[in-house]
C-alpha positions as CSV (number, residue, x, y, z in Angstrom):
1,X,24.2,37.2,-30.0
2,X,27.9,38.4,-31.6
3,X,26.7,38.0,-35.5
4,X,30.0,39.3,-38.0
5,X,28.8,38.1,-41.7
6,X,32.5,38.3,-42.5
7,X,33.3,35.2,-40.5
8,X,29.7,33.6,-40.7
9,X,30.7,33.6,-44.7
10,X,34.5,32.3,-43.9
11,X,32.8,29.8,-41.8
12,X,30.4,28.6,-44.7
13,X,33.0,28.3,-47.0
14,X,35.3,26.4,-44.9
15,X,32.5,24.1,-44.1
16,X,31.0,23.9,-47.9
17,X,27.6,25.5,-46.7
18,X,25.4,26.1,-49.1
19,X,21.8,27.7,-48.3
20,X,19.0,25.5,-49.1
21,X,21.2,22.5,-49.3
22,X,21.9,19.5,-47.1
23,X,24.9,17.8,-47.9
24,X,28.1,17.8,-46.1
25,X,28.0,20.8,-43.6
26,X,24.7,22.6,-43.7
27,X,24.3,25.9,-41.0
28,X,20.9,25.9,-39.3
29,X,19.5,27.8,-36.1
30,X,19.2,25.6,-33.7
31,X,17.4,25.7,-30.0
32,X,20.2,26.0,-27.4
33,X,19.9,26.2,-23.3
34,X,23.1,28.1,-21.6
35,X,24.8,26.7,-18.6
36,X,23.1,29.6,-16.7
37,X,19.3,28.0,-18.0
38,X,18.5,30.8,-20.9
39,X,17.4,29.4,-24.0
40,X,18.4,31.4,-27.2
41,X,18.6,30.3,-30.6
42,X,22.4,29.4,-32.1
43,X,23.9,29.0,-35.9
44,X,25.5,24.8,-35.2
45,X,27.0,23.1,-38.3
46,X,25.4,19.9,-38.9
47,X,27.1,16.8,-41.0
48,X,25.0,15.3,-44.1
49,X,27.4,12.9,-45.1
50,X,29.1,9.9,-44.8
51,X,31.5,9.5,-41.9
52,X,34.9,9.0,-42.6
53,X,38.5,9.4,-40.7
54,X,40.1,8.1,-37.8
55,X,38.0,8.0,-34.6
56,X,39.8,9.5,-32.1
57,X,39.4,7.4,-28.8
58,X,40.9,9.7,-26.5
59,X,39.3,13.0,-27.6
60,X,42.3,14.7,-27.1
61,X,42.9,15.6,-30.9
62,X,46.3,16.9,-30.0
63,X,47.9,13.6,-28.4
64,X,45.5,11.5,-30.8
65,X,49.0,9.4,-31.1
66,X,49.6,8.5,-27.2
67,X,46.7,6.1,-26.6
């Protein structure tokens, strides 16, 4: 597991994590299986909030404009 608590903090911040809080983005270790079938443990952002923006149809962020 690559672990650098430089950009696990810049990652936080940009994502308002706060430890022991669940509101907007909140960091937790979560179960995970690889493509290759090992199962490890990952850091994923989860969203407590309420959803709001434009819902890209597409998926393609980039050409979110050319439907």
């Amino acid at each position: 597991m690559v672990w650098d608590n430089k950009l696990v903090k810049s990652l936080d911040a940009l994502e308002g994590h706060r430890d022991g809080e669940r509101h907007g983005y909140h960091r937790e270790q979560t179960p995970v299986r690889l493509d290759n079938g090992v199962n490890m443990l990952a850091w994923l952002y989860f969203f407590y909030g309420v959803p709001h923006g434009t819902i890209v149809q597409s998926g393609d962020w980039l050409n979110k404009n050319n439907k």
